[in-house]
C-alpha positions in Angstrom: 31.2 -43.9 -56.2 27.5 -43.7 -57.2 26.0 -47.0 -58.8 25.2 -46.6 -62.7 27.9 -45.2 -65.0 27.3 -41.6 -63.7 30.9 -39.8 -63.0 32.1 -37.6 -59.6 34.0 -35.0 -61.3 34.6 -31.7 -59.2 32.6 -29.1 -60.7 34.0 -26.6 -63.6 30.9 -25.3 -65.0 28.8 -22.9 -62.8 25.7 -23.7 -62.2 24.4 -20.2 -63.8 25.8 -21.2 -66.8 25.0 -19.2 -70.0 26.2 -19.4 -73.9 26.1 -16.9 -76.8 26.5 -18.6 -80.4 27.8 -16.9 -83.6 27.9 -18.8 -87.0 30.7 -19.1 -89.1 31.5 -21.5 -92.4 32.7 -25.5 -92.4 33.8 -27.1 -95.4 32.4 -30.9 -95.4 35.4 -32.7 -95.1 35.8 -33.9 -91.0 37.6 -35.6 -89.0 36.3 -39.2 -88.6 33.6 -38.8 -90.8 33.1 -41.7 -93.1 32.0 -42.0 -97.0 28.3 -42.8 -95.6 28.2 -40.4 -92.6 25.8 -36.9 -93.1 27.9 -33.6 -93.1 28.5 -31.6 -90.0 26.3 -28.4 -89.6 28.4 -25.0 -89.8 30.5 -24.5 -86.7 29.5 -22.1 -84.1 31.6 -19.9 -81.9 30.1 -19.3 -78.3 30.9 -17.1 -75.4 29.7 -18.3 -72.0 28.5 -15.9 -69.1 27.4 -16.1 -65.5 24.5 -14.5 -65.3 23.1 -11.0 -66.1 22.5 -9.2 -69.0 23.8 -10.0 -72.8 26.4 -7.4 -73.2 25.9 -4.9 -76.0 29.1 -6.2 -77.9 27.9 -9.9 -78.1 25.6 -8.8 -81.1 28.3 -7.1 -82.4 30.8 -9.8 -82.9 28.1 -11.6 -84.3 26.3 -13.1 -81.7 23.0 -15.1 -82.8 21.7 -17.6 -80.1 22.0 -18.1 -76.5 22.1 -20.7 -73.7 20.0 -19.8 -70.7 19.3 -21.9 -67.3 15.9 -22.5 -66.3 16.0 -23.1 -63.1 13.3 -25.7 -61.5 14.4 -25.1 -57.9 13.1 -21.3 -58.7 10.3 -21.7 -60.9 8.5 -24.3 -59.1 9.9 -23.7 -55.3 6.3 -24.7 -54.1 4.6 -27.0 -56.0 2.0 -26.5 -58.5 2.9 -22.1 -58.3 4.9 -21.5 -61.6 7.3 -18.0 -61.2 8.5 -18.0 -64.9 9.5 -14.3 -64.2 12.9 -14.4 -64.5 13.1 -16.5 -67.1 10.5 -14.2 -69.2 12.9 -11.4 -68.4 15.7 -13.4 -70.3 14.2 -15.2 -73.2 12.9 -11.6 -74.6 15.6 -10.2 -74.1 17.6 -12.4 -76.4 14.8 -12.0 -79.0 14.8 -8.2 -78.4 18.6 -8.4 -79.4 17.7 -11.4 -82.6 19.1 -14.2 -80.4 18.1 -17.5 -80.6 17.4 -19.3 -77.5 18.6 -22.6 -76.0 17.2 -23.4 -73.0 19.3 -25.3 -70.3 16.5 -27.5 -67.6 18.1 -28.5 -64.4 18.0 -28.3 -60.5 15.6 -29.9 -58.6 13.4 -27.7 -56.0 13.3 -28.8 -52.3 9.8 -30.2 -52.5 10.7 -32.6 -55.2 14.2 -33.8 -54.1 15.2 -37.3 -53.2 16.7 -35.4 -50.2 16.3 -36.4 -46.4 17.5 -34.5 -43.1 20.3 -32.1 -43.3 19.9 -32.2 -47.3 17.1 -30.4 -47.0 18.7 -27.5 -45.7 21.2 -26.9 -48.5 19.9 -25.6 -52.0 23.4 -26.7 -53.4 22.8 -30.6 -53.0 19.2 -30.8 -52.7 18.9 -28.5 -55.9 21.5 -31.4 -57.9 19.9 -34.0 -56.8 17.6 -36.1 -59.2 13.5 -35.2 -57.9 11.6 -38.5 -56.4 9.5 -38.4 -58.7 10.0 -38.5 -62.6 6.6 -37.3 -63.0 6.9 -33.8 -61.7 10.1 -33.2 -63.4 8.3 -33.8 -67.0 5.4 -31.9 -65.7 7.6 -29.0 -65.4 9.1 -29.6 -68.5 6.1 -29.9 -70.4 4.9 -26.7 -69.3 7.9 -25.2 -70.1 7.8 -26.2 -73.4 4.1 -25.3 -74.2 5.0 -21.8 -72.4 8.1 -21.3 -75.0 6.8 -23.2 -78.1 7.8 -21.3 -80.9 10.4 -19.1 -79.0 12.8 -22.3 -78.1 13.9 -24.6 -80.5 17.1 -26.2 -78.9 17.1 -27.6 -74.9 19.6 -28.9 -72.7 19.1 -31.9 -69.9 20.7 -30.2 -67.1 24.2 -28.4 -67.3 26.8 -30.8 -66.7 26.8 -34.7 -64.8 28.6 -35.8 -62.3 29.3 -34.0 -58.4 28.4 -31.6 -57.5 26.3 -30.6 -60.2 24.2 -34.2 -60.6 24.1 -36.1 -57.3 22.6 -39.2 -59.2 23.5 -41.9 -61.4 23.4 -42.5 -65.0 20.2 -44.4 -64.9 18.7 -41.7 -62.9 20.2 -39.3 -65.4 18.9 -41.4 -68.5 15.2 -41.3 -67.3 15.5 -37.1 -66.9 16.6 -37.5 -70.6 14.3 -39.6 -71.3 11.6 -37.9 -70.5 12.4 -34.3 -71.2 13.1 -35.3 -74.7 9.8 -37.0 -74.8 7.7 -34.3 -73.5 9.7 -31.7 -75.6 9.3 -33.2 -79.4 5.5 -33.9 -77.8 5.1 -29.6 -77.7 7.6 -29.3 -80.6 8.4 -32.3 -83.0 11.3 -30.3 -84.3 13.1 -29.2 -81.2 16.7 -30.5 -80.6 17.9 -31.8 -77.4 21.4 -31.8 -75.9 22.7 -34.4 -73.8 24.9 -32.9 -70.7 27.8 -35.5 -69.9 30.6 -35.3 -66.7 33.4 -33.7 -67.0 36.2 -33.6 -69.3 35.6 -36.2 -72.4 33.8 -39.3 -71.0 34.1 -40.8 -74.4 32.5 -44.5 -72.4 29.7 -42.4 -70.8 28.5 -41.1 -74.2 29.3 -44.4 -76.4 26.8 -45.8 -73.4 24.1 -43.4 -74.2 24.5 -43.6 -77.8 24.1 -47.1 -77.5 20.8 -47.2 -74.8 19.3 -43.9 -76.0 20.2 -42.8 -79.4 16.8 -41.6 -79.6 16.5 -39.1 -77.0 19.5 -36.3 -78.3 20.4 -34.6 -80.9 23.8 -33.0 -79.6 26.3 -33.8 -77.1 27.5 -30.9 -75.0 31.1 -31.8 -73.6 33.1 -29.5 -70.8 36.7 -30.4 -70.8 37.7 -27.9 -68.7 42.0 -28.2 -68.2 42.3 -29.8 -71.6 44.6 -28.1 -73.8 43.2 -27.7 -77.8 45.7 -30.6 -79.1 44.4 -33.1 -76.3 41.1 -33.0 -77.9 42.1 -34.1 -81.0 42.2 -38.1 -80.1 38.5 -37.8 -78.1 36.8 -36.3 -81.0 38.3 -38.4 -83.7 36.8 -41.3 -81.6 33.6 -39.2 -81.3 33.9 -38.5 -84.9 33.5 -42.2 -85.6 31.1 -43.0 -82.8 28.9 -39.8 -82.6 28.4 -38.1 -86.0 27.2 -41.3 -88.3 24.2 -41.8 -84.9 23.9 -38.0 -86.1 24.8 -36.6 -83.0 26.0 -32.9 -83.0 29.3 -32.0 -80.8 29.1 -28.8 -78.3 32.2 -28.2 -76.4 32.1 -25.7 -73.2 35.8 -24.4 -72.6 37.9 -22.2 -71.5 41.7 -21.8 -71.6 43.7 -23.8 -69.4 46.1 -21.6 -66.9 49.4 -22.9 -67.2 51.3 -23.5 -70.7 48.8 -20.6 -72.5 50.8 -17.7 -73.8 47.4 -15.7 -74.3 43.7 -16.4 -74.2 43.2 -15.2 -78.3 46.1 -18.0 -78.7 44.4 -20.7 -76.8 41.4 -20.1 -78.4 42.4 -19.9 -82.0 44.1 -23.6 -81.2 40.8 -24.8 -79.7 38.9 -22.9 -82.8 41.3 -24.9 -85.3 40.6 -28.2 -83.7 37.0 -27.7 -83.3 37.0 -26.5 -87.2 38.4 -29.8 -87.9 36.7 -32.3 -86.3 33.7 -30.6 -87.4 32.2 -29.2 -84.0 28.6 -27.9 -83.9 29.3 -25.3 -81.4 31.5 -23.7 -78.8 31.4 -21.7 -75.8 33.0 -20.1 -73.6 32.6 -19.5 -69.9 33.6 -16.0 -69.3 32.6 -13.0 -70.4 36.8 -11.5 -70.3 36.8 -13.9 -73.4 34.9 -12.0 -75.6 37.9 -9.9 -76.7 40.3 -13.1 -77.1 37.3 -14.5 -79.3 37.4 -11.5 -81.6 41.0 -11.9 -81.8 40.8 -15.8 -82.9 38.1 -15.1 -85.2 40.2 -15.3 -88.3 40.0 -19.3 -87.8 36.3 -19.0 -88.9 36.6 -16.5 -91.1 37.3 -19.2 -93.7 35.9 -22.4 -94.0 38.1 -25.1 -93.1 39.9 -27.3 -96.1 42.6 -30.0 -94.2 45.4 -30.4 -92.1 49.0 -30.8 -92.8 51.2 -33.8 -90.9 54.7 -32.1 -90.2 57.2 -32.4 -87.7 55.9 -33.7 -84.1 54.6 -30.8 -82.1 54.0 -29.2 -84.8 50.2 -28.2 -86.4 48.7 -26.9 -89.6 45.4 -26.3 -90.5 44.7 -25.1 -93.8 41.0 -22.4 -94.5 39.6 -22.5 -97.5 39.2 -18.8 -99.6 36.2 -16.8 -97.9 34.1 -17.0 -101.5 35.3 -20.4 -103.1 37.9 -18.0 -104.9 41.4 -17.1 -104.3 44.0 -18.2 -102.1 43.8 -20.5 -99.0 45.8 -19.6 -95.4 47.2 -21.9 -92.9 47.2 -21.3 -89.1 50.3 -23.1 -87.6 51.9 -23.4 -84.2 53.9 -25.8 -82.3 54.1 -26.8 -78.7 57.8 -27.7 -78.0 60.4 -24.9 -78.3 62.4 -25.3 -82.2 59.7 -26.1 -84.6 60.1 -24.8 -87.8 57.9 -24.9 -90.9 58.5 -24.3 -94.3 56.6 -21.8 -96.5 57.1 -20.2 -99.9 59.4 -17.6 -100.7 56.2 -15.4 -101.6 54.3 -16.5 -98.4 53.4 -13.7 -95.9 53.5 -14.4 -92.3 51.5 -12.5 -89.9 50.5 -12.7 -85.8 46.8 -13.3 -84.8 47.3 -9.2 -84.0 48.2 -8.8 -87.6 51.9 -8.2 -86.5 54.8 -9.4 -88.9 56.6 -12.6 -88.6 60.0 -12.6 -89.7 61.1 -15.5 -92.1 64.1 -17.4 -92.1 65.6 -18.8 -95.1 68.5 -22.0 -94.6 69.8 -23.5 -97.8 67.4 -21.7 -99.8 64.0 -22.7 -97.9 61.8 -20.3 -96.4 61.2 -21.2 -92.4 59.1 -19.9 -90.3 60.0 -20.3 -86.1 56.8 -21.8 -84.9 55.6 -21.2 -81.0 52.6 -22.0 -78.8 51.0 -18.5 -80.5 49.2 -19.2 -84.0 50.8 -17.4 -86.9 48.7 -17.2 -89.9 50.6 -17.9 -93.3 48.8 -16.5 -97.0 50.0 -16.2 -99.7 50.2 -19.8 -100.2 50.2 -22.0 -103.6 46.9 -24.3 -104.4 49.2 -27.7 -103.5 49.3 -26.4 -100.2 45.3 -26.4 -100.1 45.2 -29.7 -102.4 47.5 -31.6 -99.8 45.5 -30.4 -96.7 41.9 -31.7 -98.2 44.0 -35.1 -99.3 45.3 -35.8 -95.9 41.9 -35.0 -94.0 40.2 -37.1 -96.2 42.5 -39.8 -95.2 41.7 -40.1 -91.4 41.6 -38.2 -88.2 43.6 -35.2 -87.2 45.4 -36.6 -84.7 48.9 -35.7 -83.1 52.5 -36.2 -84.8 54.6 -38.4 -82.7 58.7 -38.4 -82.7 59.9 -42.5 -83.3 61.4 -42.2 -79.6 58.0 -41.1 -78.4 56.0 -43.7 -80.7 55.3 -46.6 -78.1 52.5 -48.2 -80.3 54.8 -51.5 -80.2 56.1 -51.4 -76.9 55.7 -54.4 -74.7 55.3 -51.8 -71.8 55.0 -48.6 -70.5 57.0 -47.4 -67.6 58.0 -44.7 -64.6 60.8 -44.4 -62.5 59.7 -42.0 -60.3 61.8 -39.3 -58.3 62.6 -35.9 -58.5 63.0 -35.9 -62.0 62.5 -39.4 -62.6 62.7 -41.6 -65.7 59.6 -41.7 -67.9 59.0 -43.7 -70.7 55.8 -43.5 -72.0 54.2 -43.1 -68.7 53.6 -39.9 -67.1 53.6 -38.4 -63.5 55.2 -35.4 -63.5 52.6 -33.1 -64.8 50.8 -34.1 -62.4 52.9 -33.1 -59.1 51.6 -29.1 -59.9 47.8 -30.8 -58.2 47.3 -30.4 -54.7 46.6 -33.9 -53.9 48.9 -35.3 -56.2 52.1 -33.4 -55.1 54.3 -36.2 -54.3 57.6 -35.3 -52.4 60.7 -36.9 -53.7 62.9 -38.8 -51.3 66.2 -41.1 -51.1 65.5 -44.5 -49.4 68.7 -46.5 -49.7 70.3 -44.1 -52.4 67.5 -44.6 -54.4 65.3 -42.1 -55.5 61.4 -42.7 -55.2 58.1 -40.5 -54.1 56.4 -40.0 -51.3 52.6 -39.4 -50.1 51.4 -37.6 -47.5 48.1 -37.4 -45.9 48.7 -34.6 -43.5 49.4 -32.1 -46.1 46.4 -34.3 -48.0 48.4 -35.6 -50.5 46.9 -38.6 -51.5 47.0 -39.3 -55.3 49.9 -40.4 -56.9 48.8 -39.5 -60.9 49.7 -41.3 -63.7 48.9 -40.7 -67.6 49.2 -43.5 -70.4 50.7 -42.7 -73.4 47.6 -42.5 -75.9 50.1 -44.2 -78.6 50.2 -47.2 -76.0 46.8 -47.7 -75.1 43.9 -45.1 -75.6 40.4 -45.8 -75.4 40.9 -49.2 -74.5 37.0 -50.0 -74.0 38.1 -53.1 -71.7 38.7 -54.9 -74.7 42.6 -55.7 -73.7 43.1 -56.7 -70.0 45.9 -54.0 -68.3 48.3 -54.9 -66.1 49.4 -52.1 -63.6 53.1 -53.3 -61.3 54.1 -51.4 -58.3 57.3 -51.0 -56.9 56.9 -50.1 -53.2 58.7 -50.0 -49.5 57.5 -52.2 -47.6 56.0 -51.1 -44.1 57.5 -51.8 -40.9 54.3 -53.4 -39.2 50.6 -54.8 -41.2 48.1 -52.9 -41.6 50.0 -49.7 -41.4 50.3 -48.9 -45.6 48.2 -50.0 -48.1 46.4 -48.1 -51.4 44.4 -48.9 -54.5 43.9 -47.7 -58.0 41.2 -44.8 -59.3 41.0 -45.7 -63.2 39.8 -44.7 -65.8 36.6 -48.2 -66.8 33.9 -48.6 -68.9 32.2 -47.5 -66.4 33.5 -44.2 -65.3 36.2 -44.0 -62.8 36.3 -46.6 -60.1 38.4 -47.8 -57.6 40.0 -51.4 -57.1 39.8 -52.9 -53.9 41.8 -51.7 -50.9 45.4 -54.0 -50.2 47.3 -53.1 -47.5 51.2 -54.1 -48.0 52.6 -57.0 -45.8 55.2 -55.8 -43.7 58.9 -56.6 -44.4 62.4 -54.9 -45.3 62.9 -53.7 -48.8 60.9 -53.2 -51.9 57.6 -55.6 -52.7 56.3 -55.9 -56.2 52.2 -55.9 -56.4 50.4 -56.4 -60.0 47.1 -55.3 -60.1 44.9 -56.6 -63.1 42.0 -54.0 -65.1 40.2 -55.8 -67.1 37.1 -53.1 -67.7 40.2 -50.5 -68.0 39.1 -47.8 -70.9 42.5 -45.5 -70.2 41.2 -42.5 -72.2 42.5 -39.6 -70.5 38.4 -38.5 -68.9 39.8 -36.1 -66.6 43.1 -35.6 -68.5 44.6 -38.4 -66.8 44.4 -42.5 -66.9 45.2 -43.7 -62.9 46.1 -43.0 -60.1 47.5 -45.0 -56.9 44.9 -43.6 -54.0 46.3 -43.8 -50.5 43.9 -42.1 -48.5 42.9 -45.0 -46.3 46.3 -44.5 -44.8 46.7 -42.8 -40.9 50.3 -44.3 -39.6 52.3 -44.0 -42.1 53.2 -43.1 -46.3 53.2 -44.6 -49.4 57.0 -44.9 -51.0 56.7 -45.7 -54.5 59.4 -46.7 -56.3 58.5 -47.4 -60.0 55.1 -48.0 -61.6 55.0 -50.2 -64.8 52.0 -50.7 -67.5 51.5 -53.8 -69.7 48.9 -55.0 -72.2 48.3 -59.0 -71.2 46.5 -61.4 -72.9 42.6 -62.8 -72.5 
């Protein structure tokens, strides 16, 4: 791992990336937005692209600002000669169509690079890597802003952190900031800047920089790329609280996950409800096919958002406000287990995100609607509908409903039994076994069940996600406790592991143990006490066994507790 709190994600976001931004309405009430905090700006809806041209129908849909790279490695690829050419080409082109412009600084040229030997011969890690000198990269920017000054009003510090796309470290990261935002406000005391963070929601990494450089951004541009639209809702009720009262703005770069989706305009209209609600600046997508799936989940922004409804677990409302202050509200509800229903009016009218009827059921006189992973959007509703969603955002976060059996906010542990199937109780492997490295293969030691790695077929992860109702976001305020059941090798220093998780300071690994050798099942305990557990790359730990050549890991059961200081 690199020093500092920098992350080594995989990359999601291409290194071209660009984002188109349309308007639409917000009512003020947030989620995690105190008495005292400001009110969010209007959400925007983006669309994210690869490269190229704007296409004619982004102005159409009501496109009005776009994200565009600039490029260092190919302005400056010999020092001191500027080629602003290409980036010319694109900033008047956005103005041609009325597009604002946000400009996205990153990638170092090959003169500049802390690169040595082979480096130097590949764009791809000499071009992420931070330059030598500070100095030349806040040259560049400076003349960058003094070339766009009054063209540009809103910059980004690189496109995302982490490998590949930053090969530095937080501190390294911190001084680009630093001094980009410096020499930015210097040309334009007005512009914005956005902070770029690693992937998925590194809620410690941006706490960190709220905390050692509120100063230097404005907006916080997150990219939790796999992340379903309801897993968001705990990380930005924390960034509700943590972000919005420093008066940082939230960007979110997405795009629907691949499994679990029934259609891209579905996905998006969840993600678009969430982001509504917890009062997101902006978001964007990263492929142009979206476009047509954006149009589609439009209706969520239609209308300015007015509360949330708490229902039956798996089940979500949100509740939009009349378009002109007047007349009735609508809800957008779905569920995500199978058998959810949801009770309207007799009078309500139920329609697809298509515009397609939904037939109603009525039982014992009640009005039901069969909910499913695809958003159905209910008017005709009664002002108590409207009066209860504004009552019960202005409560608290929008977070999850939880079934009692599911609820292990008292539990004295959290634990898997791990097999084919397996026995999980508020910790979770299973989803997990569909990743290359993490699929496990069941097999019967003794008759009993337990999982297997393999590093020939590089299987090497065995993942594991804490229920958030256990332990979310722990900060390494409560020392963890993670036991391992485990067969016990045949001769020493044959199987051993250690743990990737999730800290306070991105995720790192716990010292290498091999196993003694012996007959049976050994118990190890290994004690976090910097463990933040808050799902950063959608999952909390995982037992890492790639220092193994002779021989497996069998794991048997893993176990979770909360100990004491």
């Amino acid at each position: 791992m690199s020093g500092g709190w920098t992350s080594s994600r995989p990359p999601v976001i291409a290194a071209t990336i660009v984002a188109v931004a349309l308007t639409a309405s917000l009512a003020p009430a947030v989620l995690g937005q105190g008495p005292g905090a400001p009110a969010p700006p209007a959400t925007q809806l983006g669309l994210g692209l690869a490269g190229g041209p704007l296409p004619p129908a982004a102005r159409e849909v009501g496109v009005r600002a776009v994200k565009v790279l600039a490029d260092w490695s190919l302005i400056e690829a010999d020092r001191g000669r500027l080629d602003w050419t290409a980036l010319d080409r694109a900033v008047a082109e956005a103005a041609q169509q009325g597009l604002r412009v946000v400009l996205v600084l990153a990638h170092t040229p090959r003169w500049a690079s802390i690169g040595t030997g082979a480096d130097l011969t590949r764009a791809e890690v000499y071009s992420r890597q931070p330059p030598r000198e500070v100095a030349d990269w806040e040259r560049f920017v400076a003349a960058a802003a003094a070339r766009y000054r009054g063209r540009v009003g809103e910059w980004q510090v690189w496109t995302q952190i982490g490998l590949p796309q930053f090969r530095g470290t937080g501190t390294e990261y911190l001084a680009l900031l630093r001094g980009a935002s410096a020499r930015l406000r210097a040309a334009d005391p007005s512009a914005r800047v956005a902070l770029a963070t690693p992937g998925g929601v590194d809620l410690g990494f941006i706490t960190r920089m709220i905390q050692d450089a509120p100063a230097a951004f404005d907006a916080v541009a997150l990219s939790p790329q796999g992340f379903g639209p309801e897993m968001l809702l705990r990380p930005l009720a924390v960034l509700g609280e943590r972000a919005r009262p420093a008066r940082k703005a939230i960007w979110i770069d997405w795009t629907p996950p691949a499994d679990g989706v029934p259609s891209s305009a579905a996905a998006w209209a969840r993600l678009l409800a969430v982001a509504q609600a917890a009062g997101v600046e902006r978001v964007h997508a990263l492929t142009l096919g979206d476009l047509i799936h954006l149009r589609a989940a439009s209706v969520v922004l239609a209308r300015p958002f007015a509360g949330y409804l708490i229902r039956d677990p798996d089940t979500y409302a949100v509740v939009l406000g009349p378009r002109d202050g007047s007349g009735e509200a609508v809800a957008l509800a779905w569920a995500t287990a199978p058998g959810r229903l949801f009770d309207v009016p007799g009078t309500a009218r139920a329609v697809a995100l298509d515009g397609a009827a939904v037939d109603q059921e009525v039982r014992d006189g009640r009005a039901l609607l069969r909910l499913g992973p695809a958003p159905v959007v209910v008017s005709g509703l009664p002002a108590a509908f409207a009066e209860e969603a504004r009552a019960t955002a202005a409560r608290g976060p929008w977070l999850p409903v939880v079934a009692p059996d599911r609820d292990y906010a008292r539990a004295a542990e959290v634990s898997a039994r791990l097999g084919r199937v397996g026995d999980e109780r508020g910790l979770y492997n299973l989803p997990y076994r569909a990743r290359r490295n993490g699929a496990v293969e069941p097999v019967d030691v003794g008759g009993e069940e337990a999982v297997q790695t393999s590093v020939a077929r590089q299987v090497i992860y065995v993942y594991f996600d804490i229920d958030d109702t256990f332990l979310y976001f722990a900060e390494g305020r409560v020392p963890v406790e993670v036991i391992l059941e485990v067969l016990a090798p045949g001769v020493a220093g044959q199987v051993g592991f250690n743990l990737l998780y999730d800290s306070t300071g991105g995720y790192r690994f716990t010292p290498w143990q091999w196993l003694e050798p012996g007959d049976g099942w050994r118990t190890v305990t290994v004690r976090l006490t910097d463990a933040t557990m808050a799902n950063t790359w959608g999952w909390d730990f995982a037992i890492n066994t790639a220092g193994n050549r002779a021989a497996d890991l069998v794991v048997r059961r893993v176990t979770v507790r909360k100990g004491a200081r």
